[in-house]
Predicted model as a PDB file, atoms N, CA, C, CB and O in Angstrom, pLDDT in the B-factor column:
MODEL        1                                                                  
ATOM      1  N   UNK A   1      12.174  45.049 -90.813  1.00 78.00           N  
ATOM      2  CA  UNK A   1      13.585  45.102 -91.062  1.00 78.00           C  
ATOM      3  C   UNK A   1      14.322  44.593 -89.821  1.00 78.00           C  
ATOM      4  CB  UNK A   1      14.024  46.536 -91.434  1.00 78.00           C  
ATOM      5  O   UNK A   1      14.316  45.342 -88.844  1.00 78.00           O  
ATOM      6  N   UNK A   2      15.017  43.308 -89.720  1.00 88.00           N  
ATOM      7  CA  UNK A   2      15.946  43.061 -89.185  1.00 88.00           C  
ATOM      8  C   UNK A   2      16.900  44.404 -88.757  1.00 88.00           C  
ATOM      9  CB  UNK A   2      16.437  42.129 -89.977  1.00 88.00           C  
ATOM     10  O   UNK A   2      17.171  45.427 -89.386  1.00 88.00           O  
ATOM     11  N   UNK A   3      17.296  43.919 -87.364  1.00 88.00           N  
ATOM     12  CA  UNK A   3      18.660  44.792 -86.684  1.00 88.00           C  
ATOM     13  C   UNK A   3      19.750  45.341 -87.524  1.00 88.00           C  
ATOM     14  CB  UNK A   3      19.490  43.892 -85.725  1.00 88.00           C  
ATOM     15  O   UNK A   3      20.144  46.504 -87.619  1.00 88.00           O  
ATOM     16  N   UNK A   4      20.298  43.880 -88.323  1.00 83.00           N  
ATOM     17  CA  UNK A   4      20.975  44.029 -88.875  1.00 83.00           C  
ATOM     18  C   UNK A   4      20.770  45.068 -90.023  1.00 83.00           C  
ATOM     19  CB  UNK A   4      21.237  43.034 -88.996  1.00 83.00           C  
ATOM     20  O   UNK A   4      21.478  46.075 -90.068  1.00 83.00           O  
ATOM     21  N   UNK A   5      19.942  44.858 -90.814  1.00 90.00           N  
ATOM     22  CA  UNK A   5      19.472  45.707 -92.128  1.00 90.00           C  
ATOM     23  C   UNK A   5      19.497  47.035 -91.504  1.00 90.00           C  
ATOM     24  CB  UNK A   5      17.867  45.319 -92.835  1.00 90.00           C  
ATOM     25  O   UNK A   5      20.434  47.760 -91.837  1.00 90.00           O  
ATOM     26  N   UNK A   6      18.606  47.510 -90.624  1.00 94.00           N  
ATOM     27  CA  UNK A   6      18.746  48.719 -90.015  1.00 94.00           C  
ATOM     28  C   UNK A   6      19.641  49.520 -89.553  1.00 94.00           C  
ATOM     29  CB  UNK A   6      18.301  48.692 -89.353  1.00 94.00           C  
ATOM     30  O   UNK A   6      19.460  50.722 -89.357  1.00 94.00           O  
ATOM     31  N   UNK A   7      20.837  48.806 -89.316  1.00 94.00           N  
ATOM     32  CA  UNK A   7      22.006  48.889 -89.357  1.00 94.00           C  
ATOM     33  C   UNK A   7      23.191  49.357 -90.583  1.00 94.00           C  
ATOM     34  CB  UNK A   7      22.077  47.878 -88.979  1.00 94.00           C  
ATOM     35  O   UNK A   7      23.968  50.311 -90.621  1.00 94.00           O  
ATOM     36  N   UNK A   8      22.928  48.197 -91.560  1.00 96.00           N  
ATOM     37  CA  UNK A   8      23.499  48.745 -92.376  1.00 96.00           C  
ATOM     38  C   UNK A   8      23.018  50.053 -93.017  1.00 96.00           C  
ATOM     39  CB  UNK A   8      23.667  47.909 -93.082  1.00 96.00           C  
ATOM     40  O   UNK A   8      23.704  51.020 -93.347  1.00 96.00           O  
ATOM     41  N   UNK A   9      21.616  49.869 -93.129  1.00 96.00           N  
ATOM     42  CA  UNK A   9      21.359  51.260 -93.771  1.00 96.00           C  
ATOM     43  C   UNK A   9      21.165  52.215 -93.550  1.00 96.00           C  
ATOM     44  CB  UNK A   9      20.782  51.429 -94.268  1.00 96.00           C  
ATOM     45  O   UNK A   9      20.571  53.035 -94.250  1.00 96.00           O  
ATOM     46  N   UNK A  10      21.849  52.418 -91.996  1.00 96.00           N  
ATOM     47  CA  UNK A  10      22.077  53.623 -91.561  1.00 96.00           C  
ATOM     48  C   UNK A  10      23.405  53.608 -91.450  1.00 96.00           C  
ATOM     49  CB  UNK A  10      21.406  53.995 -90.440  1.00 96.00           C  
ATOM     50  O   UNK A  10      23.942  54.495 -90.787  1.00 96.00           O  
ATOM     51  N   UNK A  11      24.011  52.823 -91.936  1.00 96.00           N  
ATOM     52  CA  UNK A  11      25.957  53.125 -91.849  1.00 96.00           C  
ATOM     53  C   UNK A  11      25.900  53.420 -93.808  1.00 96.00           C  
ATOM     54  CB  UNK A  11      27.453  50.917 -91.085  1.00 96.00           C  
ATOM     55  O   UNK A  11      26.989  53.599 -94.355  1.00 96.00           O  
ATOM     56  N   UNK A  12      24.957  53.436 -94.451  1.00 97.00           N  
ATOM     57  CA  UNK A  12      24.715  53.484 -96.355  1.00 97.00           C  
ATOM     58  C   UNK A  12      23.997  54.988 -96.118  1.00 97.00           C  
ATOM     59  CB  UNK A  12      23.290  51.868 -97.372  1.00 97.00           C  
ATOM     60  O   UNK A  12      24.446  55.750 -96.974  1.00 97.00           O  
ATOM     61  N   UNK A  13      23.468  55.362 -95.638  1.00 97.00           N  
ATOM     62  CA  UNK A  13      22.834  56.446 -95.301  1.00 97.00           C  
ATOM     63  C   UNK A  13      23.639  57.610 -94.553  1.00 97.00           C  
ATOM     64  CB  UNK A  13      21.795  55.999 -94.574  1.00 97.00           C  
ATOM     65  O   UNK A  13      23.309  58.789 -94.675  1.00 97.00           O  
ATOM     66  N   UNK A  14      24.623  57.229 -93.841  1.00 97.00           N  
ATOM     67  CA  UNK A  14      25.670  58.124 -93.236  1.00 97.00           C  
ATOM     68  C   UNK A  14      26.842  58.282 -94.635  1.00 97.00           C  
ATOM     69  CB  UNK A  14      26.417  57.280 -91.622  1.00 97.00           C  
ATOM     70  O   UNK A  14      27.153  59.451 -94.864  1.00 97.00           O  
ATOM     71  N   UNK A  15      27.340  57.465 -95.340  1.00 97.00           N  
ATOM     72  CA  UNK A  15      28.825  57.525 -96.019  1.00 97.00           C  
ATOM     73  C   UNK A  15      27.721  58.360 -97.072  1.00 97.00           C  
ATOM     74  CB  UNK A  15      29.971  55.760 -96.597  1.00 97.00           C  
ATOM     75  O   UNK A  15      28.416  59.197 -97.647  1.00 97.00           O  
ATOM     76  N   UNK A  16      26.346  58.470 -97.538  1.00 97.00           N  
ATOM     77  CA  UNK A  16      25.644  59.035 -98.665  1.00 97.00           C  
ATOM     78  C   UNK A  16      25.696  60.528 -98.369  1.00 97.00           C  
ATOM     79  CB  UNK A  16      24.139  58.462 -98.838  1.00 97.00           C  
ATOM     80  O   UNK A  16      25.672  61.485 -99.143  1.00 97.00           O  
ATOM     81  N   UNK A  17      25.771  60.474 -97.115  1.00 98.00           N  
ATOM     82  CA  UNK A  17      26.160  62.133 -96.735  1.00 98.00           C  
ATOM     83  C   UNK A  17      27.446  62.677 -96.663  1.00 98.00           C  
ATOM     84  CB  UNK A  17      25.738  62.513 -95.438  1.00 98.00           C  
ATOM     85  O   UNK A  17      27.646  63.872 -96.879  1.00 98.00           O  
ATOM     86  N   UNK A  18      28.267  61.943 -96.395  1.00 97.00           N  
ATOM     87  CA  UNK A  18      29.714  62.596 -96.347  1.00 97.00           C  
ATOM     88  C   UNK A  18      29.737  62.644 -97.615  1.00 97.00           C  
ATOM     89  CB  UNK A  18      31.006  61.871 -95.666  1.00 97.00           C  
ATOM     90  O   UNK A  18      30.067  63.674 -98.202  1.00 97.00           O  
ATOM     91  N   UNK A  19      29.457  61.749 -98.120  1.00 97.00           N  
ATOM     92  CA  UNK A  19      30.119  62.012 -99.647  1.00 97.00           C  
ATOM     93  C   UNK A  19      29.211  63.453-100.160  1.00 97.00           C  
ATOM     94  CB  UNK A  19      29.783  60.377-100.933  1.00 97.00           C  
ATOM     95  O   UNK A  19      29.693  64.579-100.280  1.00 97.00           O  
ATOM     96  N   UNK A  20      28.092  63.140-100.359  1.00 97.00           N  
ATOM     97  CA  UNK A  20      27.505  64.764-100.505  1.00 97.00           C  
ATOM     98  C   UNK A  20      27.905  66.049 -99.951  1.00 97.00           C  
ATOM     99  CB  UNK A  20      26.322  64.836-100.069  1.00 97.00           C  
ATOM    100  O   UNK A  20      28.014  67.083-100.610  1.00 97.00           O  
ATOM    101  N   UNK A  21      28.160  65.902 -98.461  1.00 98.00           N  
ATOM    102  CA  UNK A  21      29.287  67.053 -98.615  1.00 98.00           C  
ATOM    103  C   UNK A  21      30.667  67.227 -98.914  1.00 98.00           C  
ATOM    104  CB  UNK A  21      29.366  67.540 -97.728  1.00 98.00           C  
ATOM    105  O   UNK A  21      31.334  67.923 -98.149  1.00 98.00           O  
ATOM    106  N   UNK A  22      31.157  66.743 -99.829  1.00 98.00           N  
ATOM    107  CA  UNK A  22      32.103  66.549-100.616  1.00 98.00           C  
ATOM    108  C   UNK A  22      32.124  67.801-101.445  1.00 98.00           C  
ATOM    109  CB  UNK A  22      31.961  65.315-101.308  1.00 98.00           C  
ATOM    110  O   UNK A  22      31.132  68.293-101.982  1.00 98.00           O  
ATOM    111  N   UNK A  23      33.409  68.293-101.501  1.00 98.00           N  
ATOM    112  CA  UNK A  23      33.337  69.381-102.309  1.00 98.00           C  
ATOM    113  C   UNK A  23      33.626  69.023-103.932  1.00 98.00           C  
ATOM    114  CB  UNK A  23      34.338  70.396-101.722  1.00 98.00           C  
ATOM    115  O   UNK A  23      34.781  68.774-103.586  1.00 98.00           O  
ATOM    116  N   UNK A  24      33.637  68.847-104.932  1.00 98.00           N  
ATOM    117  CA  UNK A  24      33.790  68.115-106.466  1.00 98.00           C  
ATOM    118  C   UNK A  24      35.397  67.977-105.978  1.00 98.00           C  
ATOM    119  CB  UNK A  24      33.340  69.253-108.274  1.00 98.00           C  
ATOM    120  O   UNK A  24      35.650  66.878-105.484  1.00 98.00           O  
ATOM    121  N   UNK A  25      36.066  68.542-106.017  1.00 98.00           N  
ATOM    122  CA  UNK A  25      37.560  68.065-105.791  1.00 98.00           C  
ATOM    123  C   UNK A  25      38.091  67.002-104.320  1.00 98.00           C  
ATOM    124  CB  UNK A  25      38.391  69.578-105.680  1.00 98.00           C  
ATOM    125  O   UNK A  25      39.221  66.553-104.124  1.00 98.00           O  
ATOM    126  N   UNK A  26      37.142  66.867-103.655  1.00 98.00           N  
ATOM    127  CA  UNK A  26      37.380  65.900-102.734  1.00 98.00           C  
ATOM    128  C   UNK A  26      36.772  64.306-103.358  1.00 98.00           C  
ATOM    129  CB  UNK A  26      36.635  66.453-101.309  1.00 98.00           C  
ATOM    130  O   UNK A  26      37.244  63.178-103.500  1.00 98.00           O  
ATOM    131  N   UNK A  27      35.603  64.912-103.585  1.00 98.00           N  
ATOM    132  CA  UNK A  27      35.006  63.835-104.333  1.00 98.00           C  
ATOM    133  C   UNK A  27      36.025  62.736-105.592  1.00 98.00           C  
ATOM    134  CB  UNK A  27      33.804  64.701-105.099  1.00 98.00           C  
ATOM    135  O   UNK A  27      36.218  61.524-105.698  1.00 98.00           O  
ATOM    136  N   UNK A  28      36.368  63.693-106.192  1.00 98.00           N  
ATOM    137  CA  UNK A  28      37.272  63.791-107.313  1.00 98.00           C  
ATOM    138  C   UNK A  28      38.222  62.492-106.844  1.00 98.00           C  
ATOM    139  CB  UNK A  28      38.093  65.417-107.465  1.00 98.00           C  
ATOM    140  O   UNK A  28      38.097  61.340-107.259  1.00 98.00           O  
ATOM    141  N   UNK A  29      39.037  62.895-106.038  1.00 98.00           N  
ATOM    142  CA  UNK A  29      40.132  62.580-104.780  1.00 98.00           C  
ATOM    143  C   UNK A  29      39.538  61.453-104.454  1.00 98.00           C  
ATOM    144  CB  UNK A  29      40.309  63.653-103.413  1.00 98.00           C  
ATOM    145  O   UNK A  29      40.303  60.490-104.398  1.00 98.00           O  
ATOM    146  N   UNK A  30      38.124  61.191-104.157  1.00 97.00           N  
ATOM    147  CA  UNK A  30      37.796  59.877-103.388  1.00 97.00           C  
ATOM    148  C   UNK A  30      38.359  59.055-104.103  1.00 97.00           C  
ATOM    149  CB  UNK A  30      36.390  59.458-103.152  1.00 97.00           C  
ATOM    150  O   UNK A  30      39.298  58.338-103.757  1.00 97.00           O  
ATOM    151  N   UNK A  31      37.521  59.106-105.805  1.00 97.00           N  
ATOM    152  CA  UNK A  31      37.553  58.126-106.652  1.00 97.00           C  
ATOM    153  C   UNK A  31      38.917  57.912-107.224  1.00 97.00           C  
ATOM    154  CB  UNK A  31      36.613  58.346-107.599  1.00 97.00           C  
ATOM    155  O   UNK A  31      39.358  56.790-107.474  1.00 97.00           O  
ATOM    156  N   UNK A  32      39.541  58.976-107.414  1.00 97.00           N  
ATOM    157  CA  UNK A  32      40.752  58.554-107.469  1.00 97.00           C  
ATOM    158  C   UNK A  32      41.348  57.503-107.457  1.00 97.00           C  
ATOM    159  CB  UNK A  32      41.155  58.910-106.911  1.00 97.00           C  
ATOM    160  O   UNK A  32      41.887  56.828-108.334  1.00 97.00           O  
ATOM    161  N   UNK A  33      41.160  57.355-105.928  1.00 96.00           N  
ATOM    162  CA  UNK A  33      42.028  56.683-104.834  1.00 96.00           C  
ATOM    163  C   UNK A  33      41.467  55.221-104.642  1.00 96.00           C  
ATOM    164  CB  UNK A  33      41.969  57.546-103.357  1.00 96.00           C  
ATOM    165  O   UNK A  33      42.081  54.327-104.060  1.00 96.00           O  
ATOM    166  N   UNK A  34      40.265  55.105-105.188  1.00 95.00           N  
ATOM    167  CA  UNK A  34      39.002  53.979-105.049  1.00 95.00           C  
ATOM    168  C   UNK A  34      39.123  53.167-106.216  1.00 95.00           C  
ATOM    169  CB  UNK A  34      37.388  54.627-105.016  1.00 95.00           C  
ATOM    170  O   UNK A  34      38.586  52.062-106.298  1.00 95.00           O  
ATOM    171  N   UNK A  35      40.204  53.973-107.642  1.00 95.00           N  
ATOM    172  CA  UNK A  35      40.200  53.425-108.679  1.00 95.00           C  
ATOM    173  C   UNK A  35      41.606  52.840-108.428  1.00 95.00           C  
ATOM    174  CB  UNK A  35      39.870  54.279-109.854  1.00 95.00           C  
ATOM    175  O   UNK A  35      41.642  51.610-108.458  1.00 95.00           O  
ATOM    176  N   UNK A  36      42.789  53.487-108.183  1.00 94.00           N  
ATOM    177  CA  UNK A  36      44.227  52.775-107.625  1.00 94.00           C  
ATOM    178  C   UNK A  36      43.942  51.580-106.946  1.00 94.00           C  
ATOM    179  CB  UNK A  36      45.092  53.678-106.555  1.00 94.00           C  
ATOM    180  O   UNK A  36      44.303  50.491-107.394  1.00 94.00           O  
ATOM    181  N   UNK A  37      43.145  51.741-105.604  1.00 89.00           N  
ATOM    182  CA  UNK A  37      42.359  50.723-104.802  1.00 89.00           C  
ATOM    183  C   UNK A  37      42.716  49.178-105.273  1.00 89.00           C  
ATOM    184  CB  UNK A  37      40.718  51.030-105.011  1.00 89.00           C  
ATOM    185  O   UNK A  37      43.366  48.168-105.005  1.00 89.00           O  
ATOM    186  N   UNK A  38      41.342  50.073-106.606  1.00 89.00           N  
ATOM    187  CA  UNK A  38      40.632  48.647-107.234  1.00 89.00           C  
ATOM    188  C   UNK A  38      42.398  47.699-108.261  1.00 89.00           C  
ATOM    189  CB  UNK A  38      38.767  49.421-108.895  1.00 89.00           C  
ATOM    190  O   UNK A  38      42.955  46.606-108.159  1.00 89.00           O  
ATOM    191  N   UNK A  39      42.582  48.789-109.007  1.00 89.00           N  
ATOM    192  CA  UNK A  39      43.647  47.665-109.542  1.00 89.00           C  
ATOM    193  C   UNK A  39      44.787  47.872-109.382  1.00 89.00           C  
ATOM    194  CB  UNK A  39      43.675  47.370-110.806  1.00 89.00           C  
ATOM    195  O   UNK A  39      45.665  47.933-110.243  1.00 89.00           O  
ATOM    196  N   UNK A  40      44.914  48.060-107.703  1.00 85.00           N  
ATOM    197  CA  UNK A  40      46.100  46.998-106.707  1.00 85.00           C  
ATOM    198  C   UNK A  40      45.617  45.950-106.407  1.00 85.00           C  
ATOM    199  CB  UNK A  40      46.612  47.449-105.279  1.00 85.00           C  
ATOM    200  O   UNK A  40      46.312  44.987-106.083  1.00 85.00           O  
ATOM    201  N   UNK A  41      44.250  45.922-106.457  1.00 80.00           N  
ATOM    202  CA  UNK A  41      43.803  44.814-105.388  1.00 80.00           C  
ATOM    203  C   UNK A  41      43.771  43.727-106.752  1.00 80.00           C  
ATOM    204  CB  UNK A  41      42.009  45.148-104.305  1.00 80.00           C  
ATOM    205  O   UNK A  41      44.037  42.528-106.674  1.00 80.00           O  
ATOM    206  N   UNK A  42      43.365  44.485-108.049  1.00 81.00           N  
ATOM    207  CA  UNK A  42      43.161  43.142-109.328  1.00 81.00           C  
ATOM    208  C   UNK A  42      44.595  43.108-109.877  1.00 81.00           C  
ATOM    209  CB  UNK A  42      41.867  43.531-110.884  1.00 81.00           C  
ATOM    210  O   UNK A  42      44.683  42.313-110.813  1.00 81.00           O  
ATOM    211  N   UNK A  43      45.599  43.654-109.613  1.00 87.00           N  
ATOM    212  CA  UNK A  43      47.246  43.128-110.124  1.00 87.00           C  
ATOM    213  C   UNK A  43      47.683  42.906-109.302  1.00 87.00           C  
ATOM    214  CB  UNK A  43      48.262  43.868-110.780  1.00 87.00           C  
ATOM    215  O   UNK A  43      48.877  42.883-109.601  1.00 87.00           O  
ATOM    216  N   UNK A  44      47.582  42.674-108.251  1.00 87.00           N  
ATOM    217  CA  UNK A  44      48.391  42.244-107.282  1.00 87.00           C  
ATOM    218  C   UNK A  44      48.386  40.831-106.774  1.00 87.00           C  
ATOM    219  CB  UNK A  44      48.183  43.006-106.339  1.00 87.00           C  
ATOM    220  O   UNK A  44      47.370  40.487-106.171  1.00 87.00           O  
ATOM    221  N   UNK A  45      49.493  39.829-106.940  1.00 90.00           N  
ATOM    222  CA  UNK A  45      49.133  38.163-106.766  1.00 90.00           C  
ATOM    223  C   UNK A  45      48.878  38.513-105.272  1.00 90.00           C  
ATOM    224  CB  UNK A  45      50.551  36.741-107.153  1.00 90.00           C  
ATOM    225  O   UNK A  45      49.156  39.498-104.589  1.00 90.00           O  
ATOM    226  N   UNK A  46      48.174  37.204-104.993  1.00 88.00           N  
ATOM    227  CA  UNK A  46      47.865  37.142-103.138  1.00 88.00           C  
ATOM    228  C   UNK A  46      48.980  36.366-103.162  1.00 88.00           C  
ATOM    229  CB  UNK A  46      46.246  36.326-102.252  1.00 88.00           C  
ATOM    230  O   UNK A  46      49.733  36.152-104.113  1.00 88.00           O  
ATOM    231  N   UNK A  47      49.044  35.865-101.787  1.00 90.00           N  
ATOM    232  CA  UNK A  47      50.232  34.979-101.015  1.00 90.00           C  
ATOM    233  C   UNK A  47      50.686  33.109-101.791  1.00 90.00           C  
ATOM    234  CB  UNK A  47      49.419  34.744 -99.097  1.00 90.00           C  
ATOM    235  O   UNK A  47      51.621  32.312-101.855  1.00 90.00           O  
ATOM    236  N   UNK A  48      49.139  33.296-102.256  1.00 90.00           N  
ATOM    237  CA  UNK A  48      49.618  31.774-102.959  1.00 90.00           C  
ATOM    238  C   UNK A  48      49.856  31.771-104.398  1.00 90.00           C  
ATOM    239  CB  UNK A  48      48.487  30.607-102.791  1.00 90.00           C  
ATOM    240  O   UNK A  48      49.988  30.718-105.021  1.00 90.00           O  
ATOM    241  N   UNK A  49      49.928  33.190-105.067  1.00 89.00           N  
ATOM    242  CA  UNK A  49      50.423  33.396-106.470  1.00 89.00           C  
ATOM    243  C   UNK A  49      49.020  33.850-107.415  1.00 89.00           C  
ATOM    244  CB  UNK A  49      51.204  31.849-107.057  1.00 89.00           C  
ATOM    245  O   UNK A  49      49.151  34.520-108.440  1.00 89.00           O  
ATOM    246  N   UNK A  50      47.630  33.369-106.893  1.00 87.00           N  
ATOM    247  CA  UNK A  50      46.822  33.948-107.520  1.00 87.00           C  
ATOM    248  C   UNK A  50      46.677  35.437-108.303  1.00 87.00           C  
ATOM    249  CB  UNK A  50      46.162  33.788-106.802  1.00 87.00           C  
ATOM    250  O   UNK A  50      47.225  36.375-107.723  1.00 87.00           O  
ATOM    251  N   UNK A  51      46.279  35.607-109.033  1.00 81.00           N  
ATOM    252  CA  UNK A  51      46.307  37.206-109.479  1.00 81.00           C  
ATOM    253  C   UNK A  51      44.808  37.596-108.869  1.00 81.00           C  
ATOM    254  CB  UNK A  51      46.463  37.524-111.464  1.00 81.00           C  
ATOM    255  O   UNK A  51      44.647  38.805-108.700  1.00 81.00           O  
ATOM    256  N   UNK A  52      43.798  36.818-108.549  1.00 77.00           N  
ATOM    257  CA  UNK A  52      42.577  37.161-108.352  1.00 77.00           C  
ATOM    258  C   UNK A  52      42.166  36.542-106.748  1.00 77.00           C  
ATOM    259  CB  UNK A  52      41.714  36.595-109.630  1.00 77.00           C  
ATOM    260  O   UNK A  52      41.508  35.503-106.709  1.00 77.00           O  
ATOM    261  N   UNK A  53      42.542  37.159-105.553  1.00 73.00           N  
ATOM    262  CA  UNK A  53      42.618  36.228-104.260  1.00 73.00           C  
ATOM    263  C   UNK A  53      41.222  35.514-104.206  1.00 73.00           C  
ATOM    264  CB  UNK A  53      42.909  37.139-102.766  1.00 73.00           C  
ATOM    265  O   UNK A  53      41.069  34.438-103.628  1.00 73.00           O  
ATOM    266  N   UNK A  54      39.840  36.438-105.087  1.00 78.00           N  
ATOM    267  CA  UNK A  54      38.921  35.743-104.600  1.00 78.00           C  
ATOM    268  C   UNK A  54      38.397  34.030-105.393  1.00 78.00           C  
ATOM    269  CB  UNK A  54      37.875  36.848-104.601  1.00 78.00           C  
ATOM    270  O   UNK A  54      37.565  33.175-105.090  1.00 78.00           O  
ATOM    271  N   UNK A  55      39.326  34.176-106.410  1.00 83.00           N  
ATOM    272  CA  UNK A  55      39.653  32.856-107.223  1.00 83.00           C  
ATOM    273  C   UNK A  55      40.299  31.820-106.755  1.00 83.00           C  
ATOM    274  CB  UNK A  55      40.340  33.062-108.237  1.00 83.00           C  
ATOM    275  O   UNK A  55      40.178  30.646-107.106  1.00 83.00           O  
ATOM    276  N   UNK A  56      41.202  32.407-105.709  1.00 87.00           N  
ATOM    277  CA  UNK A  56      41.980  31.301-105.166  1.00 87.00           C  
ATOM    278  C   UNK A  56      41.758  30.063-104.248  1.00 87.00           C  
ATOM    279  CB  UNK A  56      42.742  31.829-104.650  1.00 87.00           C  
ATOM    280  O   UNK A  56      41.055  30.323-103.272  1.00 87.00           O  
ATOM    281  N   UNK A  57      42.072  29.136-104.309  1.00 90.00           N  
ATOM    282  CA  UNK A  57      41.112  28.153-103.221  1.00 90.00           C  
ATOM    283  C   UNK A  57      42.083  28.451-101.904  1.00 90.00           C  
ATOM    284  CB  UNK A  57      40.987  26.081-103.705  1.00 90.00           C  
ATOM    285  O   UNK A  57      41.418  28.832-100.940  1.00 90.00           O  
ATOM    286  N   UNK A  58      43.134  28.385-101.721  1.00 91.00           N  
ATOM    287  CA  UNK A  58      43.593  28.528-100.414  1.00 91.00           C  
ATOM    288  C   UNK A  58      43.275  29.861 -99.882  1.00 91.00           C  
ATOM    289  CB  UNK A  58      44.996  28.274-100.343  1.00 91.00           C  
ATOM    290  O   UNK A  58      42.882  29.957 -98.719  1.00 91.00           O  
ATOM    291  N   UNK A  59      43.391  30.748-100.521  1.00 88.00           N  
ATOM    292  CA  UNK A  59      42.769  32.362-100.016  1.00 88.00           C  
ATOM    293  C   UNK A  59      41.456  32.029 -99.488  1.00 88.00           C  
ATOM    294  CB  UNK A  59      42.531  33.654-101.371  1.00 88.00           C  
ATOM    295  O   UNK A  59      41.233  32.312 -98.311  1.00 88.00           O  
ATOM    296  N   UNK A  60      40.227  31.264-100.442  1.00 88.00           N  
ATOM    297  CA  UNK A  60      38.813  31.539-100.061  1.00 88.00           C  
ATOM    298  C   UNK A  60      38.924  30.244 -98.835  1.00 88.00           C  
ATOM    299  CB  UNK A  60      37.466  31.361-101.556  1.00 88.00           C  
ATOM    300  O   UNK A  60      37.938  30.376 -98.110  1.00 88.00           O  
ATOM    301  N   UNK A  61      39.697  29.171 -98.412  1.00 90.00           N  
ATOM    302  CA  UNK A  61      39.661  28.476 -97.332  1.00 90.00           C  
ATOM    303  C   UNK A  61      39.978  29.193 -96.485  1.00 90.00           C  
ATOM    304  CB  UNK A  61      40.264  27.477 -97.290  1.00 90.00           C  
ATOM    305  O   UNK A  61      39.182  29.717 -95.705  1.00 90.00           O  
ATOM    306  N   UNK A  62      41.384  29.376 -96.474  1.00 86.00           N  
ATOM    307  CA  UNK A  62      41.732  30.527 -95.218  1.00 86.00           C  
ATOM    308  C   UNK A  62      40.676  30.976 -94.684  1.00 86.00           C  
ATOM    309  CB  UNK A  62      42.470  31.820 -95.593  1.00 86.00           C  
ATOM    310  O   UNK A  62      40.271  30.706 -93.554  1.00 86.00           O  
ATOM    311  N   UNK A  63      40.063  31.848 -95.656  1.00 83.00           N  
ATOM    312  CA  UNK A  63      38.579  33.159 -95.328  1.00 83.00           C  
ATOM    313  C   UNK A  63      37.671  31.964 -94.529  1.00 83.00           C  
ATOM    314  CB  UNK A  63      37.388  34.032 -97.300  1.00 83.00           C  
ATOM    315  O   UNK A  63      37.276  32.288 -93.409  1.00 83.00           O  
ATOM    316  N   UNK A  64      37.360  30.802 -94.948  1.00 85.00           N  
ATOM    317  CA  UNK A  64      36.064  30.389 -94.288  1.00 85.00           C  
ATOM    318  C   UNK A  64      35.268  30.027 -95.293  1.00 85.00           C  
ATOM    319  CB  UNK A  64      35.377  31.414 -93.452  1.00 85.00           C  
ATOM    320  O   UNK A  64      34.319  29.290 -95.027  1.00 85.00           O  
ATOM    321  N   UNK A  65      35.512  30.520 -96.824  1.00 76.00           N  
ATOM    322  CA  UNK A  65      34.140  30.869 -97.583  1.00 76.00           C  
ATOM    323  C   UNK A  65      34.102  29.320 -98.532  1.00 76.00           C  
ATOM    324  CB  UNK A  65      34.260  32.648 -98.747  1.00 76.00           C  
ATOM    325  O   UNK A  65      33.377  29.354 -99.527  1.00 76.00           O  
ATOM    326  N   UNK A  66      34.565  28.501 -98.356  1.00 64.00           N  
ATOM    327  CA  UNK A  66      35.107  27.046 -98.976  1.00 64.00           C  
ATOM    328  C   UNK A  66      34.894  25.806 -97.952  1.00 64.00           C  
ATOM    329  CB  UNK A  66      36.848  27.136 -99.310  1.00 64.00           C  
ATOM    330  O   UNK A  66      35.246  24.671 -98.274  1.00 64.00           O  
TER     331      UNK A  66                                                      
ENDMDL                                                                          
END                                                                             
C-alpha cells in the first residue's frame, strides 16, 4: 500500500468512528444536513449558469480537469 492509500484509509477509518459514536439523533442530524448539502449543490447554477458545475466546461477548466 502506497503512502498515500495508507493515508486515506486511516482518515476512512477515523470519520467510521466518529460516526459510530454518534448517538441515532446526531447521526440523524448528519444526514440531514448531507442531504440539504447534496441538493444545494444539484440546484444551484455555478457561476457560468450551469445547473450541474461538474457538466460545465468552464467550471471543469477552471478546476484543471479539461
Amino acid at each position: 500500500m502506497s503512502d498515500l492509500q495508507t493515508r486515506e484509509q486511516m482518515l476512512i477509518d477515523a470519520a467510521k468512528k466518529r460516526v459510530e459514536a454518534m448517538t441515532p439523533v446526531e447521526r440523524e442530524e448528519m444526514w440531514r444536513k448531507q442531504r440539504e448539502s447534496f441538493v444545494r449543490s444539484m440546484t444551484t447554477p455555478c457561476e457560468h449558469g450551469e445547473l450541474d458545475f461538474e457538466q460545465c466546461a468552464k467550471c471543469r477548466q477552471e478546476a484543471g480537469h479539461d
